[in-house]
C-alpha positions in Angstrom: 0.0 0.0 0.0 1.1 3.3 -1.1 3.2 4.9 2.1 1.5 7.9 1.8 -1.9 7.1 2.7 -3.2 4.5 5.5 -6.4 4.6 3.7 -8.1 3.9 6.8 -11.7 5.2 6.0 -12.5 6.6 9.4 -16.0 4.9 9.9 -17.1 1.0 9.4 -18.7 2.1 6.1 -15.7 3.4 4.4 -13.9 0.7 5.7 -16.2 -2.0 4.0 -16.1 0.1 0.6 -12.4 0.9 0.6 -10.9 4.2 -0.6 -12.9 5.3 -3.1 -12.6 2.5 -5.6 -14.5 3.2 -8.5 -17.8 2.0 -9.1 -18.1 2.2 -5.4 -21.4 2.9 -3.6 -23.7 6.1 -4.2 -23.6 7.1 -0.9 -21.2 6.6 2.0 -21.5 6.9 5.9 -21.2 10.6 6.4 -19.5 11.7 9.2 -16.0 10.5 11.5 -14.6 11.3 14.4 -12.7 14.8 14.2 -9.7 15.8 16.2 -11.3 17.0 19.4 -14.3 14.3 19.1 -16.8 15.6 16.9 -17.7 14.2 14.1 -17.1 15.4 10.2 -20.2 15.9 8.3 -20.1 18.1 5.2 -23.1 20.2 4.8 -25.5 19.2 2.0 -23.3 17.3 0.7 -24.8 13.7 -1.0 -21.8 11.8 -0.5 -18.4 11.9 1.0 -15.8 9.7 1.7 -12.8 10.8 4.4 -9.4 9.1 4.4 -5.9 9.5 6.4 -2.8 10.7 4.8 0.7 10.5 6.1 1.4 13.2 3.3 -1.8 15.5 2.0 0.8 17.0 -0.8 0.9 15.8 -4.5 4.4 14.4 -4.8 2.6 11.4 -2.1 -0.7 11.0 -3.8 0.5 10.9 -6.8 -0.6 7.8 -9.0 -3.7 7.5 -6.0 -7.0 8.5 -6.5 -6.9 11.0 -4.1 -5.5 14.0 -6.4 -5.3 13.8 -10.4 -1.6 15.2 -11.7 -3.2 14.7 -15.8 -5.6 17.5 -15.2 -2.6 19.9 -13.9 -0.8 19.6 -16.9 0.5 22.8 -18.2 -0.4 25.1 -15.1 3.4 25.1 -13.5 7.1 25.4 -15.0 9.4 22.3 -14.9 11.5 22.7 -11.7 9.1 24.1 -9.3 9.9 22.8 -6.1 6.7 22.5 -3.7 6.9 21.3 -0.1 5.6 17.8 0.8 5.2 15.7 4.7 2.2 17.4 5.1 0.3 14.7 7.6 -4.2 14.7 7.7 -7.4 14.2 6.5 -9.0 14.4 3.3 -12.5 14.6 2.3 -13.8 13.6 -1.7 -17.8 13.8 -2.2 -20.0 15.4 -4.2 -23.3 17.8 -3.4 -26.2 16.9 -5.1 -26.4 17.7 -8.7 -28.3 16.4 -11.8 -25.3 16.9 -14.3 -22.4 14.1 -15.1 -19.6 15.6 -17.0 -17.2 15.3 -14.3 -16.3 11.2 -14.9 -13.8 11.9 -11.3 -13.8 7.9 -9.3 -16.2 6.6 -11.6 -19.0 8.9 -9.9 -20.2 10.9 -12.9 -21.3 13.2 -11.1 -20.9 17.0 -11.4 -20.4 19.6 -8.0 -17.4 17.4 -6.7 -15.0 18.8 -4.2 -11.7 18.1 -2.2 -11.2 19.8 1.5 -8.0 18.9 3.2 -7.6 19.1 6.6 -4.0 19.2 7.7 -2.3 17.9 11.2 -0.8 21.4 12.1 -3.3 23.8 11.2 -2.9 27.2 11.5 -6.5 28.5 11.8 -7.1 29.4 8.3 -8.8 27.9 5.7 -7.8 28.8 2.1 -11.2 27.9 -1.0 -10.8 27.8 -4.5 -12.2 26.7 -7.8 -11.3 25.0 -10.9 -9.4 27.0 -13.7 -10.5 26.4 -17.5 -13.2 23.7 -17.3 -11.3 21.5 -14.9 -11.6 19.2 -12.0 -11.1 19.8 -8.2 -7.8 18.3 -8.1 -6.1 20.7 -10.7 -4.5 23.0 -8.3 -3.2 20.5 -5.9 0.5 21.0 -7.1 -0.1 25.3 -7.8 -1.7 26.0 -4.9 -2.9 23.5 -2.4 0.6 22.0 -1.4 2.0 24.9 -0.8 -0.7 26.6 1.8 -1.0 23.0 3.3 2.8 23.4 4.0 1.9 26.5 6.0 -1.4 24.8 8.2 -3.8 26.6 5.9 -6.7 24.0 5.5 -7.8 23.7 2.0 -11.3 23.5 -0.4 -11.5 23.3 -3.6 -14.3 22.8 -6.2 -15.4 21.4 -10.3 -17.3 24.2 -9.9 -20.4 22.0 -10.8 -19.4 21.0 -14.2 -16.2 20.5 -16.4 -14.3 19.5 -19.5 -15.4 21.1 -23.0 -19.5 20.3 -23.1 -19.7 22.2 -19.8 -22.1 24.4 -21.7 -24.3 21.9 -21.5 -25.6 22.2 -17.9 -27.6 24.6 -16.8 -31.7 25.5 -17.8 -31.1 28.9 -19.4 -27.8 30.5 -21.4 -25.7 31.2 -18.8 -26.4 28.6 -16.2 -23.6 26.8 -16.4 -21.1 29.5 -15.3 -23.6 30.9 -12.6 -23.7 27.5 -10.9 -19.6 28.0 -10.8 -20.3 30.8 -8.2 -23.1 29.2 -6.5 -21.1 25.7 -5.8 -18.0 28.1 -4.9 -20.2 29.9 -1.8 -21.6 26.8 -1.3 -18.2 24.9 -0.7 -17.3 28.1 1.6 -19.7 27.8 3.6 -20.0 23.8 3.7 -15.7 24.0 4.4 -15.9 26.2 7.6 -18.5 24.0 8.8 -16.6 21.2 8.0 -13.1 22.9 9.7 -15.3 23.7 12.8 -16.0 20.4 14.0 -12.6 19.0 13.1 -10.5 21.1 15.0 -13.0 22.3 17.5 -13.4 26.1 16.0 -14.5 28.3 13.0 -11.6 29.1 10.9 -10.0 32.7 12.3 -9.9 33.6 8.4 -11.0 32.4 5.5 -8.9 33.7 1.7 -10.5 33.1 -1.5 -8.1 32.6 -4.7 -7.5 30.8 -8.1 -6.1 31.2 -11.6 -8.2 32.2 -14.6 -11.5 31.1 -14.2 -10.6 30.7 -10.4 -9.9 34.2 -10.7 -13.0 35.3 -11.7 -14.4 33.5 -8.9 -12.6 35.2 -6.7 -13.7 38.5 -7.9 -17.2 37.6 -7.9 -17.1 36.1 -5.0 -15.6 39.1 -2.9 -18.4 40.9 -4.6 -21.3 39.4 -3.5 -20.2 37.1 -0.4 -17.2 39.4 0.9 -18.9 38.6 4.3 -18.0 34.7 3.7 -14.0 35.8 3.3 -11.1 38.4 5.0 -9.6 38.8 1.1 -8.5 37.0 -1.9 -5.8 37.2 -4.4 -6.8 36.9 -8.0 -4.9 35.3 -10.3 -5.3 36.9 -13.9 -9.1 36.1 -13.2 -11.4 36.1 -16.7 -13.3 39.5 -17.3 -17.2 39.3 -18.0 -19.2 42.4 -18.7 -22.5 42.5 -20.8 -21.1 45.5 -22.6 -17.5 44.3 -22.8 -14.6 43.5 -22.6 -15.3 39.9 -22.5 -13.9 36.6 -24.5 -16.3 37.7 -27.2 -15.1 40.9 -28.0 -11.4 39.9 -29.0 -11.5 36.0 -29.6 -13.6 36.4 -32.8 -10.6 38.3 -34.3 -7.9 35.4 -33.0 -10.3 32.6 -34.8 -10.2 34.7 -38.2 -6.8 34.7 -38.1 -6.5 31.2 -38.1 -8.6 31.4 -40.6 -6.5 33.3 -42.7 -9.2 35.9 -42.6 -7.6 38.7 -40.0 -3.7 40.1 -39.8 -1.2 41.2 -36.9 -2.6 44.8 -37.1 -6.3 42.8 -36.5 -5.0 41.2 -33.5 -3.5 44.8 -32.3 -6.7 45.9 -32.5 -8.9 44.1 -31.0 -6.6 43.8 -27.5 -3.8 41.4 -28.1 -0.6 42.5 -27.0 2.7 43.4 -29.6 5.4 41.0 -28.9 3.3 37.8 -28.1 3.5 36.9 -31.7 5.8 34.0 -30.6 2.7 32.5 -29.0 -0.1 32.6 -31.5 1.0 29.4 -33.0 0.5 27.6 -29.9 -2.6 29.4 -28.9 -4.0 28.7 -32.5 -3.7 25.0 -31.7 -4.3 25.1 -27.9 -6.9 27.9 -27.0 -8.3 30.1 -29.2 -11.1 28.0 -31.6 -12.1 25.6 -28.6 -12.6 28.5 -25.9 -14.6 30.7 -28.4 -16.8 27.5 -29.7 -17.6 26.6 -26.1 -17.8 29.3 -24.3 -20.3 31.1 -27.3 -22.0 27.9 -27.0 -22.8 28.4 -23.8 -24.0 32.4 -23.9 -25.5 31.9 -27.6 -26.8 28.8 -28.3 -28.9 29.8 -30.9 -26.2 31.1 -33.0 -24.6 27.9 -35.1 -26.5 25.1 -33.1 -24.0 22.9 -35.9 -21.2 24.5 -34.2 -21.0 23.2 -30.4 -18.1 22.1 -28.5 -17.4 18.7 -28.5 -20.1 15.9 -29.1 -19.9 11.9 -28.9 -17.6 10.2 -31.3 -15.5 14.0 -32.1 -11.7 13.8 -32.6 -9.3 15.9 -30.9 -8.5 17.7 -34.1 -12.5 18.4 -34.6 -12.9 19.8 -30.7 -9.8 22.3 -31.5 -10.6 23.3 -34.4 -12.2 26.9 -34.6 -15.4 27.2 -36.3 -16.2 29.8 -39.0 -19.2 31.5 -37.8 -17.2 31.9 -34.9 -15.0 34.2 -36.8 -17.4 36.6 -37.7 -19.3 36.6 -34.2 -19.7 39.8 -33.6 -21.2 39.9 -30.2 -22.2 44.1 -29.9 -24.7 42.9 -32.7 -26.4 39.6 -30.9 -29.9 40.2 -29.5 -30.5 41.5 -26.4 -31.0 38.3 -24.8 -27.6 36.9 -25.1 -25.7 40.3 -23.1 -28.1 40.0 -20.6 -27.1 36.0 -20.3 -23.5 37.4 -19.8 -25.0 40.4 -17.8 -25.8 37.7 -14.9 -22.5 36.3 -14.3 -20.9 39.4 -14.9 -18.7 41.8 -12.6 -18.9 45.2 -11.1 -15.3 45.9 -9.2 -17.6 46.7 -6.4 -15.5 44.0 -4.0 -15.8 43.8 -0.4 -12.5 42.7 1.0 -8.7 43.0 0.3 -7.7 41.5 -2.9 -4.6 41.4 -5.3 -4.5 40.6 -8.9 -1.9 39.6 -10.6 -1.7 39.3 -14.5 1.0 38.7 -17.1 1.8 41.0 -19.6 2.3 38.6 -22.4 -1.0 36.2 -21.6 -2.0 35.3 -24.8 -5.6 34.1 -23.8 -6.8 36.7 -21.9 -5.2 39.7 -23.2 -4.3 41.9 -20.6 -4.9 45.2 -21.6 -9.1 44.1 -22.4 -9.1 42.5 -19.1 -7.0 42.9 -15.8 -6.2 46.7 -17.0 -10.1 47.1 -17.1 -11.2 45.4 -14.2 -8.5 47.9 -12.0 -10.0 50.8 -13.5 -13.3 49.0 -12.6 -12.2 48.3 -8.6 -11.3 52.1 -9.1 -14.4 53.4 -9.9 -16.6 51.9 -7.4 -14.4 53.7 -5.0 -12.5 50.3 -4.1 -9.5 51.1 -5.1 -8.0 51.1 -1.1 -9.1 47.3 -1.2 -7.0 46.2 -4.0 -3.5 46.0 -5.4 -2.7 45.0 -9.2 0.8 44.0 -10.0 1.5 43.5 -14.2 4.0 40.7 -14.1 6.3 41.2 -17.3 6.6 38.4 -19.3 3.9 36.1 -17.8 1.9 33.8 -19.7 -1.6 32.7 -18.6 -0.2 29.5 -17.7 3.5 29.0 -16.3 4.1 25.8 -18.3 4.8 27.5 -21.7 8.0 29.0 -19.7 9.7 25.6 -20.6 9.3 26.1 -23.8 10.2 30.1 -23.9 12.7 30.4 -21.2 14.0 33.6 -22.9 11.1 35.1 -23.8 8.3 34.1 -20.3 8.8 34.0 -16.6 6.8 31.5 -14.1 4.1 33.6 -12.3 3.6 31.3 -9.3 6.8 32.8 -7.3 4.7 36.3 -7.4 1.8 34.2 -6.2 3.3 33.2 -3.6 4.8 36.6 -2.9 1.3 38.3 -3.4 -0.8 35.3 -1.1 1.7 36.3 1.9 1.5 40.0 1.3 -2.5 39.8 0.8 -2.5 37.9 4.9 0.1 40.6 6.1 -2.3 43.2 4.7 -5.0 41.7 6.4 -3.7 40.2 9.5 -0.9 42.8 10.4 -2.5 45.8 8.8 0.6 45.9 6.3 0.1 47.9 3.4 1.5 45.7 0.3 4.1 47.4 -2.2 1.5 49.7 -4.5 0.2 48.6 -7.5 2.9 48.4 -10.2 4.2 46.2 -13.5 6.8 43.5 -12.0 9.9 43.9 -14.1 11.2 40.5 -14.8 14.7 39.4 -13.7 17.3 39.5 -16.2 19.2 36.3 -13.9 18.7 33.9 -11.1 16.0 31.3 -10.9 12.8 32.3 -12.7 10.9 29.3 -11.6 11.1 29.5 -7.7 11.7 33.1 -6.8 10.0 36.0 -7.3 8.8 39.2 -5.5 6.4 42.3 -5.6 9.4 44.7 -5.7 
């Protein structure tokens, strides 16, 4: 048996169905004994399943079915170190949910989480939520093993539905990506609850964070729950507004030019930064024609019904490839129906706690300049603008895996992460005012991958 985990399932139930084999039962026992003898039970959830780790970290559970390293490819830089020896419990279930695109244990079922509960806590619980149309396990090696390391206990989310025919869910255009915010306050709420009868008290804080469309979360969430949090830190977070910026105002022009149909001065215009040239080819095969298909799909169905995301039976090459009504979407003409499907997931940098974004200058998905520039100048103009710091991290990508392949040219964001998540709980807890917001120059020497600052 692996060394990292006992896998002693902590009531008789768990015991008889093992840990978490697939095909296993629908439901399992809900609760176990906690630390100070009460017992686990997570709040509305339909099933969960609670195991003990020698090591909660990735490097341990690794090749277990307690974290999943192939949905966190790309999203860190060869080299990384993380810390590992991180000794507790951890919690897999699922709250009730009629969707089934997340395939996770052999549940298929959607609104699955993870919460960690670590030996030496610290007090703090740390939530976040899938980036992309990922799983609950895709930050374990960004995010989660490095504020397990620190006591912080840890929740993260699917957000209620993943992979490319997320669209699907949902009753109305739109529904999919609202449920991402309701399963995120939901899994809050559920994880201090949870945190409170393991180690005998509520949580003393509680920080919200995530990359992309964890970002986004984050902003929404410290919108409209800031009560459930003390701050967040933002991680180039998507930008959604009914009248734009939003992916629909500058992906159009990316899928023409794969197309052959728009030129460099096109790309200029519409918001994508000079000097990421070197990354269109990649983003041409990677990002652009899938993210504008699905995402459109969801918002607009009505728009090329023979145009969805992925279906039954579709090759790779098919679910990449862009489609060409999607090059000449132009979203300012769409009824009036589809902006106000955007309007209700949208944001209004009206936030209600601390909070630091970070965003690289050369992301070649989200463009910086239509979407982290504009959500400051949002934050700004609610009169938030004392709640918020924005560092521009030169020669960041949206994800720090293309740094392999561009040493020269990118620099790994995490290290300012990790920088900004320990300047955001000094601003909060020690009423230290982080450096003000500025563009990060990037070094010209040393190592890229595991240091980095705010300076």
């Amino acid at each position: 048996m692996h060394p990292s985990r006992r896998s002693t399932l902590v009531t008789a139930a768990l015991l008889a169905t093992a840990a978490m084999t697939p095909g296993g039962p629908a439901r399992a026992a809900g609760n176990a004994p906690g630390r100070r003898g009460h017992r686990i039970t997570v709040p509305g959830a339909e099933l969960q399943q609670i195991s003990c780790h020698d090591d909660l970290t990735t490097s341990a559970l690794a090749g277990t079915p307690y974290t999943d390293t192939a949905d966190q490819a790309g999203l860190m830089a060869r080299g990384t170190r993380n810390p590992s020896g991180v000794p507790g419990l951890q919690i897999d279930g699922y709250f009730p949910d009629s969707s089934q695109l997340n395939t996770t244990h052999g549940w298929d079922h959607d609104a699955q989480f993870v919460i960690r509960l670590p030996e030496h806590w610290n007090g703090k619980l740390v939530v976040t939520g899938a980036p992309g149309v990922r799983k609950q396990y895709s930050l374990d090696a960004l995010i989660c093993d490095w504020v397990l390391a620190q006591g912080y206990a840890f929740a993260s989310t699917d957000k209620g539905n993943s992979g490319p025919d997320f669209y699907t869910d949902g009753r109305r255009p739109g529904g999919a990506i609202a449920e991402w915010n309701r399963r995120t306050t939901q899994l809050t709420r559920a994880a201090k609850a949870v945190v409170a009868q393991h180690y005998g008290h509520a949580p003393r804080r509680t920080y919200m964070t995530g990359i992309s469309n964890g970002g986004y979360l984050t902003r929404w969430q410290l919108e409209n729950h800031p009560e459930l949090y003390d701050g967040g830190v933002d991680w180039e977070g998507a930008l959604w507004r009914p009248d734009g910026p939003n992916l629909f105002t500058f992906l159009p022009t990316a899928v023409a030019r794969q197309l052959g149909q728009a030129g460099d001065e096109d790309m200029y215009a519409a918001g994508f930064t000079r000097g990421t040239e070197f990354l269109w080819p990649y983003h041409e095969k990677v990002y652009w024609g899938l993210t504008q298909k699905i995402y459109r799909a969801e918002f607009d169905p009505g728009y090329d019904p023979e145009c969805p995301g992925a279906s039954a039976g579709s090759t790779t090459e098919e679910i990449l490839a862009p489609c060409p009504s999607d090059a000449a979407y132009d979203y300012v003409a769409r009824p009036g129906s589809v902006h106000d499907a955007v309007a209700r997931i949208s944001l209004t940098g009206r936030i209600g706690k601390p909070m630091i974004t970070l965003h690289g200058t050369l992301d070649t998905l989200l463009p910086i300049g239509v979407q982290s520039d504009v959500y400051a100048r949002m934050v700004a103009d609610q009169g938030r603008a004392g709640l918020h710091r924005y560092y521009r991290i030169e020669g960041g990508n949206h994800v720090d895996g293309l740094y392999d392949t561009h040493p020269d040219e990118l620099r790994p964001i995490l290290p300012c992460y990790r920088a900004a998540f320990t300047a955001l709980t000094d601003w909060v807890e020690h009423h230290k005012e982080p450096p003000t917001s500025r563009t990060v120059p990037r070094p010209a020497s040393g190592d890229l991958v595991n240091t980095g600052s705010l300076d």
